[in-house]
C-alpha angles and dihedrals in degrees: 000000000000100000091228088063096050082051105049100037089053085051095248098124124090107153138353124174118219083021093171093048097051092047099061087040087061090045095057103032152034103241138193119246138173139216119196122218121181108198090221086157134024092268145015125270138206086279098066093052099083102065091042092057085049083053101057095045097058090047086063096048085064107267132120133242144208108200091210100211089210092226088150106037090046083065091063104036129241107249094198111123097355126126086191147045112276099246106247129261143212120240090238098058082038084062098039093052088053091055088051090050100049084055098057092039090058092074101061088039140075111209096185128067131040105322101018117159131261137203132208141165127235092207086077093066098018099057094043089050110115105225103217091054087046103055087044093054097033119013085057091069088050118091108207090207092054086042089055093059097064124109088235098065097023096076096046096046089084094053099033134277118214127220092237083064099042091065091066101084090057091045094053086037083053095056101057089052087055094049087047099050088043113034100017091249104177094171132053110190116192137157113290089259089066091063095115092044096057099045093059091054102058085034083063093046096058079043097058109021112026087240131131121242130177140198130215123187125204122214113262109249100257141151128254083269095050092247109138119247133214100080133124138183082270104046143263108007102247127208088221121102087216101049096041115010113231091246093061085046098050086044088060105054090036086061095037106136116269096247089053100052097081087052097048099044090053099050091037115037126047089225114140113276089236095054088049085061101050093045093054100037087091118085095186125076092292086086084076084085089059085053090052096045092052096037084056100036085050098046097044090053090051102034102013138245101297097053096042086055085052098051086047089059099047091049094053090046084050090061093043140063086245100121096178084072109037113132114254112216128193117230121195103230100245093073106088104122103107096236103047090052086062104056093037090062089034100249097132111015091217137033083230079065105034085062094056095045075053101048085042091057103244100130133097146158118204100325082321108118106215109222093154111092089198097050120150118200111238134256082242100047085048093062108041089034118217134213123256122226122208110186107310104301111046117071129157132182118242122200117167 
């Protein structure tokens, strides 16, 4: 199957330059193409999953792809989407945060076969690049007035955009030159808020070499409204075990809202199309099964099978009188405020919400019922743990 069809009719596609072009070139040969991730933290969120399940899925349609660890550009700091400028970082977290990320990577990618997948790191060109030769052999094909009209730039331009900044767009350009002179990349694929970014580097390529590039953009991972998804109460949704427990992970896309679950079955699960169909057609509480079927799929790609078996079987314990198998969550002991402690376990997916469980009288702790909105659990209660009642049907064990 043409990689472009598999991708656009799983809803991954946004934008691609030169669309007809590319088309008959996948349908004759096997290409090169590239993802860039910036380890801007010490894991990859939500955010990221999307382009590595693009990814994926080119690589299985035949093609071959260079995961770019963004060493060097993380030193600089992407601008797109931001209102502020990125907080510096060292080169050594810079580093550790690569290594973290070519970890969790090596689970979506073969790295072995034909077209098995490689990873480099632009740190090792871009930090030994001498910048007055740069600017003379690069910065002279960019137009700063052009520059200025990307997305990118244009939203920072009222609240200040540094220079530091400003110099991102030719080093990513950059990148896909190098790619292209080493490994024959002819596509660069990147979120749709990239766009800009893309488009200069395979505009620098047919500057400097003659070639053809081209530049393909996947949809952001939004809801029906065009909010992002992918945040908690505690922040990004992270792929790490350490940073978001799989339970929590599994909880999220088990609660996603109704008219989000087809969307995100087909750009994050690899489940038929067709399946996919059949699971989302109900509007009444059978679409549950569709919730079940993501949270599992999800969670299974990220933390494997077993523990997405395992988080299944919490969920569903969590939902019975079955205490045996009652999940057991791990509270830091400074939250002790009620409603803090529901939407940390995910019993209530706001404090706005967690009051009204509350008011409604849902809420109990042991065979205590909580009436108090500003209840603390107690120094006593900390120790020996309890366990938290939603309704009647939801109970979890706390321990602190």
């Amino acid at each position: 199957m043409n990689a472009i069809d598999l991708l656009q009719e799983r809803g991954f596609i946004k934008q691609i330059v030169f669309k007809d072009e590319l088309y008959e070139k996948l349908n004759k040969e096997s290409i090169v193409f590239y993802v860039g991730f910036d380890p801007t933290a010490d894991s990859l969120h939500v955010g990221h999953f999307v382009q590595l399940m693009a990814m994926k899925h080119m690589q299985n349609c035949g093609h071959k792809p260079i995961v770019l660890i963004g060493g060097g550009t993380t030193m600089v700091g992407d601008p797109s989407g931001r209102t502020d400028m990125r907080s510096m970082m060292t080169k050594e977290t810079i580093e550790q945060n690569g290594e973290v990320f070519k970890k969790q990577m090596s689970r979506f990618f073969s790295f072995e076969g034909k077209n098995a997948a490689i990873m480099v790191n632009n740190a090792d060109w871009l930090l030994k690049l001498n910048y007055v030769d740069f600017l003379r052999d690069v910065g002279t094909l960019f137009s700063v007035n052009k520059m200025l009209t990307a997305e990118c730039f244009k939203q920072r331009l009222e609240k200040g955009l540094s220079f530091l900044e400003f110099n991102y767009m030719l080093m990513q350009s950059y990148d896909f030159l190098v790619l292209h002179n080493i490994y024959k990349c002819v596509l660069q694929i990147g979120g749709d808020d990239q766009w800009s970014n893309i488009l200069q580097g395979a505009d620098l390529i047919r500057r400097k070499t003659g070639d053809v590039a081209y530049a393909l953009t996947t949809s952001l991972l939004v809801t029906t409204e065009g909010k992002k998804m992918g945040k908690t109460s505690k922040g990004a949704l992270w792929l790490s075990a350490e940073k978001t427990s799989p339970y929590e992970f599994y909880q999220y896309f088990r609660n996603v809202l109704d008219e989000d679950v087809a969307n995100c079955l087909r750009l994050l699960t690899f489940v038929e199309l067709k399946e996919i169909e059949n699971l989302t057609k109900f509007k009444d509480e059978r679409i549950n099964a569709a919730k079940e079927k993501l949270a599992f799929e999800v969670t299974k790609l990220i933390h494997g099978e077993d523990t997405a078996k395992e988080c299944e079987k919490m969920a569903k314990a969590a939902f019975s009188d079955n205490a045996a198998e009652m999940p057991n969550i791990k509270l830091e002991k400074s939250c002790v405020k009620i409603l803090d402690v529901l939407v940390t376990v995910d019993a209530a997916p706001s404090k706005s919400e967690a009051r009204r469980l509350i008011d409604g009288g849902g809420v109990y702790i042991n065979d205590t019922k909580i009436t108090d909105v500003n209840f603390e659990v107690s120094n006593d209660l900390i120790k020996k743990g309890f366990i938290l009642h939603k309704g009647k049907k939801m109970h979890i064990r706390i321990s602190y």
